[in-house]
N, C-alpha and C positions, 0 to 999 in steps of 0.2 A: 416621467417614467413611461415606457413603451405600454401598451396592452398585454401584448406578450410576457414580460415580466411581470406583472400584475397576475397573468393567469398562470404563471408556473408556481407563484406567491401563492393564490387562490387554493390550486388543488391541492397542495403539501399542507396548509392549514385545513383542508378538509382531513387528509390521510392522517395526519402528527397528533394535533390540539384536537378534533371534532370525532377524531378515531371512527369514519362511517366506512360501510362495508367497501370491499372492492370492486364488485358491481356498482355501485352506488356513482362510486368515485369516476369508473369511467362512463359512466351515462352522464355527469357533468361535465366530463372531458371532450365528450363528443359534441355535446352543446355548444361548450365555448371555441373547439374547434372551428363550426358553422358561424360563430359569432365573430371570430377573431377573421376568417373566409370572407367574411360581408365586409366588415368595417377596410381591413387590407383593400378593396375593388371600390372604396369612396373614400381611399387615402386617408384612412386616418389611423393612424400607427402611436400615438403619443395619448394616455388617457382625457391631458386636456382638450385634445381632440374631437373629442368624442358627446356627440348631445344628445338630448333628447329627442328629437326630432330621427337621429339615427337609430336609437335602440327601439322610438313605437315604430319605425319603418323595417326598423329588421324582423319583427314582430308579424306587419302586414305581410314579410314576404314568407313567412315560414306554413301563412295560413293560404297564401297564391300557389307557393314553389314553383321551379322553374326548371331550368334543362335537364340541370344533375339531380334534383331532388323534387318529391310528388309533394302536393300539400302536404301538411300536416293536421290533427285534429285538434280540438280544438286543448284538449287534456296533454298532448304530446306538447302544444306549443306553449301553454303555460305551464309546464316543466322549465320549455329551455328558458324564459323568461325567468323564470324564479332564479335560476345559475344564474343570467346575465345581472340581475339585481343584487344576488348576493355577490359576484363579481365586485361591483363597483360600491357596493355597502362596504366589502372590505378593504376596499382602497382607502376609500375615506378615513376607517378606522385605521391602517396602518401607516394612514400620515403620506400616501403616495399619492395625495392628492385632494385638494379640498371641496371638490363639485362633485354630485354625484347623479348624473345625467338619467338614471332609470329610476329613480325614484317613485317618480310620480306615473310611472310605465307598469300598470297594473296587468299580471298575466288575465287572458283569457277567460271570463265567465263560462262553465263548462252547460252544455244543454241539460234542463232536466229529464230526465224519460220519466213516464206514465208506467207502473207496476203493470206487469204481464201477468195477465189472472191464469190460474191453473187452468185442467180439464178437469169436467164433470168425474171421468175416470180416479182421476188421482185424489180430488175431492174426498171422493166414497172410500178411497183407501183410508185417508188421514181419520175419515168418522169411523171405519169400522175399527183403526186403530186404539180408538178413544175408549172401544166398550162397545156395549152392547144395553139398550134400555131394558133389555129382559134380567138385566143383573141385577142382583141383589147387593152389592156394595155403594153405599150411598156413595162414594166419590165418584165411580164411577158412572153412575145413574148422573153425577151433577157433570162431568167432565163431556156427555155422551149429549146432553142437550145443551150445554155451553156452543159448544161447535156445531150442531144441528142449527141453532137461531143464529150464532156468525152467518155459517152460509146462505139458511133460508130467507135471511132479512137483507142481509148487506151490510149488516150494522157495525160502527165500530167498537173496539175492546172496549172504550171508556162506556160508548152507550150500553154496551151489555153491562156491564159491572155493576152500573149506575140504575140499573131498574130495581124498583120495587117490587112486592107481590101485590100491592094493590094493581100495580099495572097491566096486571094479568087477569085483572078478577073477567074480564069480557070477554076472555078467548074464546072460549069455548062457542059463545053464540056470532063473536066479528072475531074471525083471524085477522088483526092488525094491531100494532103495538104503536105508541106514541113515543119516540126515541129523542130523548133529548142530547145533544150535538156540543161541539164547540161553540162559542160566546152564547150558550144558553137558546139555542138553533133547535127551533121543534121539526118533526118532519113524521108522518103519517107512513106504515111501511106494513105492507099484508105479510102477515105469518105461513108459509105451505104447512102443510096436512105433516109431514115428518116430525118438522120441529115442533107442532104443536104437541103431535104423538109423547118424544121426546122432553120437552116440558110435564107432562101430564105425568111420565113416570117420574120425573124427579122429586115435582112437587110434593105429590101422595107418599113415594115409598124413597126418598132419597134427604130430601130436606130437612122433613123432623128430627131424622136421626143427626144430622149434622145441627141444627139450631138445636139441639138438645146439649151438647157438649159449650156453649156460651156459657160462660162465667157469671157475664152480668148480664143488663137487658138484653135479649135477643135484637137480632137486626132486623128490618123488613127488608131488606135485600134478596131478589133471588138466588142468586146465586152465590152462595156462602164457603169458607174456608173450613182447614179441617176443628176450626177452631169455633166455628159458630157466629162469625164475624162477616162482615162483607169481603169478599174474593178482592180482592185487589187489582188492578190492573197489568202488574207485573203478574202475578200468580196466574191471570187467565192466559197472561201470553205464554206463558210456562208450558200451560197445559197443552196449546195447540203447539207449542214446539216440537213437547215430547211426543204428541201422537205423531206430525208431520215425522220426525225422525225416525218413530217405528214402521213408518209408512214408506221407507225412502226418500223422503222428502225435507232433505235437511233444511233447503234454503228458503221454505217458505216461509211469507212473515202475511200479518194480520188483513195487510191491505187486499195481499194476491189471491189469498182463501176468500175473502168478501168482495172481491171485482168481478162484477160477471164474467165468465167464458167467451167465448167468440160463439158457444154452441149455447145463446141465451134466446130466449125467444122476446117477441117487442116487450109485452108487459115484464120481462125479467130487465129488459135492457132500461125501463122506465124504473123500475124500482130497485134496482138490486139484487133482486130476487133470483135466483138460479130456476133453471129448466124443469130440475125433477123438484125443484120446493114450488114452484107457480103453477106448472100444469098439475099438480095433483092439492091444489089449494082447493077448500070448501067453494059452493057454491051459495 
């Protein structure tokens, strides 16, 4: 059987049987268009045709391009790969053929990118969204230094979640917390003047009220739910969600609030630490 019929087979069992949208269908179309373009200009018209060797080469050319068309990235070309493979996966299943040449023709590994950490600006929006430590509603006393120690530390959700109050008992005289990490990973991290601030209210006039509503034993966890329990790590992300979205700030997540700024100074860029939590850290 040609290619050509093979891909007219193809798209009609995406449109009929797989029912994907119409956009869908012609961004497959366009693909196998380029795919069906290449293989025609290395003769090869019949799917037994058709090897391996041609489809990881059609692959190389989509990330070169040439006259008529610019590279491609690297998420663009493992798109058309994934058609070309379903392409020929569906040959084989509809019996037009019993080789299936892209198999083993893995699209493109796409680059990871590094989380782009906010501005100091937007920051201070997301904490003032959180509350205020001069409030008198214990969640919100707990919500307002939850996010004060994210940013002042650098620390992750698990490692806040994960403190004790014993861990706390030395603030006051060492601003630094001892954060324990993935595979049980310690790492020494100075507290700023804010979130100690922040801390200090919650502790005294936020926590009790909240470990007072516990059923059973109380937790030693700092940071507690409205239950008296330890906050969970879903709930903390919760909570900078809802502030970042009252903040304008839908899309921020846990990593880009805890990554230093570009406007970090060196000890913040060493630690974690943000600008206005490091320069106005105890001496």
């Amino acid at each position: 059987m040609s290619v050509d019929s093979a891909v007219r087979g193809y798209l009609q069992y995406l449109t009929v049987e797989r029912g994907l949208a119409a956009n869908t269908v012609q961004s497959y179309q366009r693909d196998l268009r380029r795919y069906l373009d290449y293989l025609h200009g290395r003769g090869r018209r019949r799917l037994t045709d058709v090897t391996e060797l041609d489809v990881a080469e059609f692959r190389g050319a989509l990330h070169a391009g040439d006259d008529e068309h610019p590279p491609l990235a690297a998420g663009s070309v493992g798109r058309a790969v994934v058609a070309v493979r379903g392409l020929h996966a569906f040959a084989v299943k509809d019996g037009m053929t019993a080789q299936d040449p892209a198999r083993e023709v893995a699209p493109p590994t796409a680059a990871r990118r590094l989380p782009k950490a906010i501005g100091v600006a937007e920051v201070e929006r997301i904490l003032d969204a959180a509350g205020s430590a001069e409030d008198a509603e214990p969640r919100v006393l707990r919500d307002r230094a939850l996010l004060e120690f994210l940013y002042g530390t650098g620390a992750r959700i698990s490692e806040a979640t994960g403190l004790d109050v014993d861990d706390l008992d030395h603030l006051s005289t060492d601003p630094a917390v001892l954060l324990t990490g993935k595979g049980g990973k310690q790492r020494y991290v100075p507290v700023g003047r804010y979130a100690v601030r922040a801390l200090d209210a919650y502790l005294v006039r936020g926590r009790p009220a909240l470990a007072g509503k516990a059923v059973r034993k109380a937790s030693p966890a700092v940071f507690l739910n409205a239950r008296g329990g330890r906050l969970t790590r879903q709930g903390a992300w919760g909570i900078l969600r809802e502030a970042a979205a009252r903040a304008g700030q839908p899309d921020v997540s846990p990593t880009r609030c805890g990554t230093p700024s570009p406007r970090t100074c060196s000890t913040a860029a060493r630690t974690s630490a943000s600008c206005r939590s490091c320069s106005d850290m105890p001496r």
